[in-house]
N, C-alpha and C positions, 0 to 999 in steps of 0.2 A: 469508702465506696469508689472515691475516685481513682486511688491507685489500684482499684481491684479494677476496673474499665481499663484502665491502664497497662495491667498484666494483661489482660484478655487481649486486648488489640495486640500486643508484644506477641504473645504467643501465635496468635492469628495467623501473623505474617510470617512465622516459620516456612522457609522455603520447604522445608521437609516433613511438615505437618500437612502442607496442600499438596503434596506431590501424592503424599503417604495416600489420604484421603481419595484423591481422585483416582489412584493406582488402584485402591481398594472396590470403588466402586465399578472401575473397568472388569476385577476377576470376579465379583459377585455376578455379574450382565452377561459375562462369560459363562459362568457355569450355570446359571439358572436356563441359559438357552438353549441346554441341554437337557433338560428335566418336562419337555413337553407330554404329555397323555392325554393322548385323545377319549382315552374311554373314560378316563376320569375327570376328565372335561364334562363329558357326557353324561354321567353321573350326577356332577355340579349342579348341571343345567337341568334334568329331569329331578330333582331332590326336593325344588320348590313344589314340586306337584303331590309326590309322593310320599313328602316325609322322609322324618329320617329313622323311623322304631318301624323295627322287622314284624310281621306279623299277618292276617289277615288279611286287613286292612289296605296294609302296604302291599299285596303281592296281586289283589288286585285295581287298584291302582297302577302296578306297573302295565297287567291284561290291558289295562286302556291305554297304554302310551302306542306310540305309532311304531309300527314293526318293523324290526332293523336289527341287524345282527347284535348291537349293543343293547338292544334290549332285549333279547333273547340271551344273551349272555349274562344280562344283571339279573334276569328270572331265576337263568340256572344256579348262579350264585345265592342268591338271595331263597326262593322258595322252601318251602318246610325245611329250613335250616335250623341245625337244632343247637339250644342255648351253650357254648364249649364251657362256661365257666360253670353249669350245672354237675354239683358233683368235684369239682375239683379241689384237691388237698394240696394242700404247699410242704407239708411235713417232706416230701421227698428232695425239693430244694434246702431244707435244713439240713437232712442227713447227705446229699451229695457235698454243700459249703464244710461240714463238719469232717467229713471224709480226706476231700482235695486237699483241705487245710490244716489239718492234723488238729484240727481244736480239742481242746482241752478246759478244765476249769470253770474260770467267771467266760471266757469267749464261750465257750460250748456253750454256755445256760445264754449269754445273751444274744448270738444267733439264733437258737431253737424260738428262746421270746419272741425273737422279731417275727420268725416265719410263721406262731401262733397267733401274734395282733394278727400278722398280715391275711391272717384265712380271714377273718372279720373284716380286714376289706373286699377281697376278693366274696364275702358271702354278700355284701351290701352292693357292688354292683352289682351282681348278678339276679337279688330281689328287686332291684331299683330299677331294673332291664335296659341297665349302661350296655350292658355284654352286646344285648339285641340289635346294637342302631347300626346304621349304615356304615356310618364313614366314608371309605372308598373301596367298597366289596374286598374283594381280594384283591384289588390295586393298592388295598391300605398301606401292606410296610412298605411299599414305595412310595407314596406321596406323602408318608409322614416322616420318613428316612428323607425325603427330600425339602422338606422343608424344619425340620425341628433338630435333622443331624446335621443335615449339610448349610441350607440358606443360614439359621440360625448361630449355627457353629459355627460358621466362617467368620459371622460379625461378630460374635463375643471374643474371637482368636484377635481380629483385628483390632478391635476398640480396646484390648485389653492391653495390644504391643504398644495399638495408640498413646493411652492415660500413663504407659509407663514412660513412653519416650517424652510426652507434654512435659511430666512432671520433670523428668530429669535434665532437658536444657531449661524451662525454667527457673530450677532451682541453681542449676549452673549457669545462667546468663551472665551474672556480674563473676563468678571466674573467668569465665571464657575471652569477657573484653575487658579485664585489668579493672574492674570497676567495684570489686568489694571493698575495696580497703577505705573508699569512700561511703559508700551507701551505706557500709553495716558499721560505719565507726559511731555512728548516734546512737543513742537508743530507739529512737521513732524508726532509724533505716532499716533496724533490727527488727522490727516488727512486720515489715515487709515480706519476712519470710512466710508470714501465717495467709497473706494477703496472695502470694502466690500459689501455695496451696488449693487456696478457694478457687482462684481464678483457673487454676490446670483441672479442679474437676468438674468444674461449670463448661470446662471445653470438653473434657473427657465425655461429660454426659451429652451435652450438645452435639457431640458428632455422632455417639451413638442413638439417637436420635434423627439425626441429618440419613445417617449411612442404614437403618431400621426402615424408616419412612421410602426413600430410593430405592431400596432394596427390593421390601417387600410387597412397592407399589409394580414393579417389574415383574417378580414372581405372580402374583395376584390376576395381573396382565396374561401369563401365558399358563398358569393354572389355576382358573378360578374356583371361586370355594362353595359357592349357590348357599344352599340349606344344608351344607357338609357343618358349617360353622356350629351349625348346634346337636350335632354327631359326638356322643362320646368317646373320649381317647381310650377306653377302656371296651372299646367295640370290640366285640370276637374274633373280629380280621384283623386286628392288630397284636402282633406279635412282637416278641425280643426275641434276637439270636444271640443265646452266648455259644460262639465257637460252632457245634458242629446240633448244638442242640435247641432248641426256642422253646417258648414259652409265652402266655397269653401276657399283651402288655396291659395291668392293672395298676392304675396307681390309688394312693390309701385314699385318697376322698372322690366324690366324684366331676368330673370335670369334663366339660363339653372342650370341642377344639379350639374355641375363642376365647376362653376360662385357661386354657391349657398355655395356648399361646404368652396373654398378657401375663401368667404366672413364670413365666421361663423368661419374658422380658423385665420380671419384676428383680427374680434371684440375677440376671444378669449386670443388671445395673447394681447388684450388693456387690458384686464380684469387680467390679469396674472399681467402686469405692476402695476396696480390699486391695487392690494393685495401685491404685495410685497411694497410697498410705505405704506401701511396701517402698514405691521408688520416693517417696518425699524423705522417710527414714533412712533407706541408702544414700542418699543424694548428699544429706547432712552429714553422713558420718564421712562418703568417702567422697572427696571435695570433685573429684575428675569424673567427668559424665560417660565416659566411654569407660572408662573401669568400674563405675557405677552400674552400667548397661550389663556387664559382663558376672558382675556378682551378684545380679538378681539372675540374670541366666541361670548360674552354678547354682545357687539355693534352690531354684525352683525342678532344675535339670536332677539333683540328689532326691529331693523328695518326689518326683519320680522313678525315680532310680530305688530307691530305699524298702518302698513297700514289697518291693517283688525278692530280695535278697535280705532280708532280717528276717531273723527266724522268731524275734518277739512279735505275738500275735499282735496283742494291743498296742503295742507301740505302732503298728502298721495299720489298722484300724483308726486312730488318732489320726495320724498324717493323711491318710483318703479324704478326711475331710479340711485337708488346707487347699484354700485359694487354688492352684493350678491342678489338684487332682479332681477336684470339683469341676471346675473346664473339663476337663478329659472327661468327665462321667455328664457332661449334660446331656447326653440322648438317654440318661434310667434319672431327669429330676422326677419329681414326687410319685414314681414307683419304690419298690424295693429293695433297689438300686442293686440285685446281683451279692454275688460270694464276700464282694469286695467293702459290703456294709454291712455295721452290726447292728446299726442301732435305725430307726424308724425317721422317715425328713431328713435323710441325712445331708440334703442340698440345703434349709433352712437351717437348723443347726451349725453347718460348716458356714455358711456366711453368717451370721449373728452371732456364732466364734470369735471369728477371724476379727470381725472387727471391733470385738469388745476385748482381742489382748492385740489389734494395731493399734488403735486409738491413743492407747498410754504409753506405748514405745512412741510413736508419733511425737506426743509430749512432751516425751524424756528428751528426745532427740531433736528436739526443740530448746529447750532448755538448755542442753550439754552445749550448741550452738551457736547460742546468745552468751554463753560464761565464755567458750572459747574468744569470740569475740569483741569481749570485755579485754581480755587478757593480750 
């Protein structure tokens, strides 16, 4: 425990670890100061009153709010609106993903599968009258686009470059100032390396936590959430655009925006785990931290690259759900995630993957580390 206190202060004091952090928090404060809405402010604020389930009820409720162009605009929004997900068939996102993709085979049968669960979600919001709630009227794919694409996304981008750069001057510390040939000549030095691990993802986690909290105490600050919090994300004014065309955003289970929230900070701290395991394996194998830095680059830069130019289906399906395409796809987690998944949670899957085949290279490259430095 004490060399793990040890690591942690060591890394602490990275010049480039505070710099990184505080940089970080400057373009977060930056771009959220741009995402102001007044009418969804407005929204926020009247939600306590009115609820957040469309309906009767709620429309007059809104009659008795005080008259004001914003509430004359949430009426018009809002009144005898009719349920979009009643009636709606997903069979045609199966046949356009089978089309575009030229699927064939086991892919053909297991996209159609998926888009047949997926009508059984799409039917259970829509009984469960997810479809119906507020959210933010038709302000919604803005204020969810701003907070679940962008605030969000920005911190799992940064905490993820974070946990990789932690982990990789840590592990390279004692290269860097001439000091392995002492530290790792014992065996007790050698076990150090396990002890640094811990300590890079105790920070890794820490700062997404630190930079989460700042964040979204800022965002919160200039667009608040009132009674939206318990609005489902499967509200009818929420949409996904792929490309030129949208479609209602439904994910498989149902989940309020507060449910929604802590689930997207849940898969992102798997993802955090997932990268620093990525850079503690490279770190081992290739002893130099800045050529280390550069061959997670290319590994992850390829599997970007790969699924859009291979012409094997599955093989390109597999790879969507490693670590960095998962990043790219966090604005569709626990939806249907789009052409680009075949199979059902493809965000929970892809992290409980990932880290059940890093884990054991982790190991390996552990071990292969501790012989080399026997020898």
């Amino acid at each position: 425990m004490t060399i793990i206190k040890h690591e942690i202060k060591k890394i602490v004091m990275f010049p480039a670890i505070i710099v990184f952090v505080v940089l970080s928090i400057l373009l977060n404060i930056t771009v959220i100061s741009t995402m102001q809405n007044s009418y969804a402010n407005f929204i926020a604020d009247v939600s306590h009153f009115t609820g957040v389930h469309l309906g009767d009820e709620f429309n007059h409720r809104v009659a008795e709010l005080e008259p004001s162009a914003y509430t004359n605009l949430l009426d018009a929004q809002t009144g005898n609106r009719h349920d979009p997900l009643y009636g709606y068939n997903t069979q045609y996102l199966a046949d356009i993903a089978v089309e575009l993709l030229e699927l064939g085979g086991m892919a053909e049968r297991l996209m159609r599968s998926k888009y047949e669960r997926f009508q059984y979600a799409v039917n259970a919001r829509q009984s469960s009258g997810d479809s119906m709630t507020l959210y933010f009227a038709e302000s919604t794919p803005r204020q969810h686009e701003a907070l679940f694409r962008v605030t969000m996304g920005l911190l799992l981008f940064q905490v993820i470059i974070l946990a990789t750069l932690i982990i990789l001057l840590s592990i390279g510390y004692e290269n860097s100032y001439k000091t392995n040939f002492v530290v790792y000549s014992t065996k007790t030095g050698r076990k150090i390396i396990r002890h640094k691990l811990i300590a890079g993802v105790v920070i890794s986690l820490g700062a997404y936590i630190l930079l989460t909290t700042i964040t979204l105490a800022f965002y919160l600050t200039l667009n608040p959430m009132g009674g939206i919090w318990g609005s489902s994300v499967s509200s009818g004014f929420n949409i996904i655009r792929d490309g030129a065309m949208t479609r209602p955003f439904v994910t498989w289970h149902s989940l309020t925006v507060f449910e929604y929230l802590l689930a997207s900070i849940g898969i992102s701290i798997g993802l955090i785990l997932c990268f620093a395991l990525i850079a503690y394996a490279v770190s081992l194998l290739i002893k130099n931290t800045y050529i280390g830095l550069l061959v997670i680059v290319a590994i992850n830069g390829l599997l970007l690259i790969i699924p859009s130019h291979s012409p094997f289906a599955m093989v390109n399906f597999i790879i969507v759900k490693s670590p960095i395409c998962l990043v790219v796809l966090h604005d569709l987690w626990f939806t249907d995630g789009g052409m680009d998944v075949i199979l059902p949670h493809f965000e929970t899957i892809g992290v409980i993957g990932s880290l059940v085949i890093l884990a054991p290279i982790s190991m390996l490259s552990t071990l292969r580390f501790k012989r080399e430095c026997v020898h």
